[in-house]
C-alpha positions in Angstrom: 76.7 164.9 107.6 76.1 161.1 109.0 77.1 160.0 105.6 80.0 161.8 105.3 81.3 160.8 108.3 80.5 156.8 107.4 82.8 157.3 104.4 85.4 158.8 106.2 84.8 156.5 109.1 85.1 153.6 106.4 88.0 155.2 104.3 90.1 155.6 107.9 89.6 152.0 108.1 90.3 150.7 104.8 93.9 152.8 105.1 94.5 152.0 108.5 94.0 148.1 107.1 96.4 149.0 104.1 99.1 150.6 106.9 98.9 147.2 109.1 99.2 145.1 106.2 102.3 147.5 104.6 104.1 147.3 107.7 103.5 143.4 107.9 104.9 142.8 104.4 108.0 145.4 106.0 108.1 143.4 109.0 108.5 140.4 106.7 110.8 141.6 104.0 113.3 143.0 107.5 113.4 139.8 108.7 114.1 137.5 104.8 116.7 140.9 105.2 118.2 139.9 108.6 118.0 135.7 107.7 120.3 136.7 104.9 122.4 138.5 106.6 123.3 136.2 109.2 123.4 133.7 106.7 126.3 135.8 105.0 127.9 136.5 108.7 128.1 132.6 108.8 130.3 132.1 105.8 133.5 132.2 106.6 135.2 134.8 104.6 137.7 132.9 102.5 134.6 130.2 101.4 133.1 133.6 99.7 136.4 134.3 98.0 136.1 131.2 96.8 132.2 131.3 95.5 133.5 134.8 93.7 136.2 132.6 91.9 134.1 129.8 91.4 131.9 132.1 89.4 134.6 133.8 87.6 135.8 130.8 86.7 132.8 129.4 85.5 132.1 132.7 83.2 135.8 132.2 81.7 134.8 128.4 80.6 131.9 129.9 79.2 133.8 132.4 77.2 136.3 129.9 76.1 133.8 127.5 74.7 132.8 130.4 72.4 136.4 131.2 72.1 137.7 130.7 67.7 141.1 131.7 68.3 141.7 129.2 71.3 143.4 131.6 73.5 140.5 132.3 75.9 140.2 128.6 76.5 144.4 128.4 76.6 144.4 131.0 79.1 141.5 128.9 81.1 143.4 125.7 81.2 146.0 127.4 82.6 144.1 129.1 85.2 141.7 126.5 86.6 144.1 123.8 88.2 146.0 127.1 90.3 142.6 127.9 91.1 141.3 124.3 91.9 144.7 123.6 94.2 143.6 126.7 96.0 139.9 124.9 96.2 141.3 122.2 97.5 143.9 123.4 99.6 140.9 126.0 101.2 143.5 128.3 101.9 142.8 130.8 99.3 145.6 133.3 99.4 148.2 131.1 100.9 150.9 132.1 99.8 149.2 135.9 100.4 151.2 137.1 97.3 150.1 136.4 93.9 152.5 136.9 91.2 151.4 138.2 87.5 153.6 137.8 84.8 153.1 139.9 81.7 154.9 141.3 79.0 158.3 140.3 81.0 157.6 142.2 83.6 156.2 140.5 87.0 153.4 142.5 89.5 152.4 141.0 93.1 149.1 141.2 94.3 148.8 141.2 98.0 145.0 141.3 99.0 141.2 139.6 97.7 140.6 143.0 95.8 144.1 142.9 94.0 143.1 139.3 92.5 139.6 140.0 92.1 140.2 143.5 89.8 143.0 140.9 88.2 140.3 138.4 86.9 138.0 141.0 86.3 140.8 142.3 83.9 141.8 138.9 82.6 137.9 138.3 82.1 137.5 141.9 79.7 141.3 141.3 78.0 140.2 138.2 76.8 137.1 139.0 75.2 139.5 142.0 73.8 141.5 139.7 72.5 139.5 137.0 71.1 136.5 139.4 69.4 139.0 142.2 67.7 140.6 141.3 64.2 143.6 141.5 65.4 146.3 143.2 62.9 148.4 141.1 60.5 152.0 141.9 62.6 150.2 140.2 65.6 151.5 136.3 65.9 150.2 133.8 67.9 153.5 133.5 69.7 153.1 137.5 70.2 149.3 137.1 71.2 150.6 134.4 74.1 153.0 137.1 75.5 150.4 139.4 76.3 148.3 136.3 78.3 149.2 136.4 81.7 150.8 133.8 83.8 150.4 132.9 86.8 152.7 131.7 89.6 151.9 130.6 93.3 155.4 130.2 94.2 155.6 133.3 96.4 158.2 134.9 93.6 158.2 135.9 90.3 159.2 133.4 87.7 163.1 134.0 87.2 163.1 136.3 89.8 162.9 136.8 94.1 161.2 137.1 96.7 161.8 140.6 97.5 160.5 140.5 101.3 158.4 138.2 103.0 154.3 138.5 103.3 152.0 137.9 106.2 149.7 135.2 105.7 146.6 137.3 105.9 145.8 139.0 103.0 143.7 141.7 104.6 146.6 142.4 107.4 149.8 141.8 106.4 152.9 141.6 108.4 156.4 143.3 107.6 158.1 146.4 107.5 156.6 147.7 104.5 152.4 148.8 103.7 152.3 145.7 101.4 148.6 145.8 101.3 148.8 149.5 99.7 151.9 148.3 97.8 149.5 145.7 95.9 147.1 148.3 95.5 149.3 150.4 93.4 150.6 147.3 91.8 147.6 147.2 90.5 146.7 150.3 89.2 150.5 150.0 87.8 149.0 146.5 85.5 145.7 147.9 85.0 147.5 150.8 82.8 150.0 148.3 81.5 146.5 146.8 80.3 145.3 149.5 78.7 148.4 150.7 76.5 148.1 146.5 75.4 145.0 147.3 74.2 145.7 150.1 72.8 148.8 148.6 70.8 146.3 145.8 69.5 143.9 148.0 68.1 
């Protein structure tokens, strides 16, 4: 009986010495979890906008190097210095409205989500584009159509500025629900996207 109670005596031990040293390494991994966190709560939100697009950007040079057709890097070239005036600027969505030009036809996007989903969808077209064998019909004056362009003018090429935006992207001011308006825009290209693809397969 003596024994028994020794191992058990011991085996209580050696677990409540694995419990104190579990809930150490939890205390520990909370607080890397809370440093990180206030980290984050420290960048300002438009300087991680612009690590996002940073990144994208980066992963479209990437794919443009490995690019044989040229229009990945084409489309790059024509992306980075909007992108890097916006860098430099720091004001990331100023003007708040984003104009896409594609096919003819122009779509505004009014919020960070609209332009991320946008690059997102650039990002996947272009691998489309450049890793397909594209049919015989399909010119390289055709194939620039379907890249998009865009414009930070506030309006869309040839067009106007059909009312005026807040400056916030998150909140904008006006009469209309712009911010659900660019939502829908964008579910609008994304579906414009997908018939492209679907034409060039």
């Amino acid at each position: 009986m003596d024994s028994t109670i020794s191992t058990l005596a011991a085996e209580t031990k050696s677990t409540c010495l694995d419990i104190a040293g579990f809930q150490s390494r939890m205390s520990d991994l909370e607080q890397r979890v809370i440093t990180v966190e206030d980290h984050l709560n420290t960048v300002p939100e438009r300087d991680q906008e612009l690590l996002f697009l940073r990144s994208k950007l980066i992963d479209l040079e990437d794919r443009s190097r490995r690019d044989n057709t040229n229009q990945c890097r084409k489309t790059f070239l024509s992306l980075r210095p909007h992108l890097r005036q916006l860098e430099v600027k720091n004001e990331l969505f100023e003007p708040a409205r984003i104009w896409v030009t594609k096919n003819g036809q122009s779509k505004d996007f009014y919020n960070p989500e609209g332009l991320r989903l946008y690059l997102d969808d650039l990002s996947t077209t272009l691998m489309d584009l450049t890793t397909q064998n594209l049919p015989t019909d399909v010119t390289k004056d055709s194939l620039d159509a379907l890249l998009p362009l865009i414009s930070l003018e506030g309006r869309p090429p040839g067009g106007r500025e059909t009312y005026q935006s807040g400056r916030d992207p998150a909140r904008l001011s006006g009469p209309h629900d712009d911010r659900g308006k660019g939502l829908l825009a964008v579910a609008h290209y994304t579906q414009q996207m997908d018939r492209v693809n679907l034409a060039l397969h």
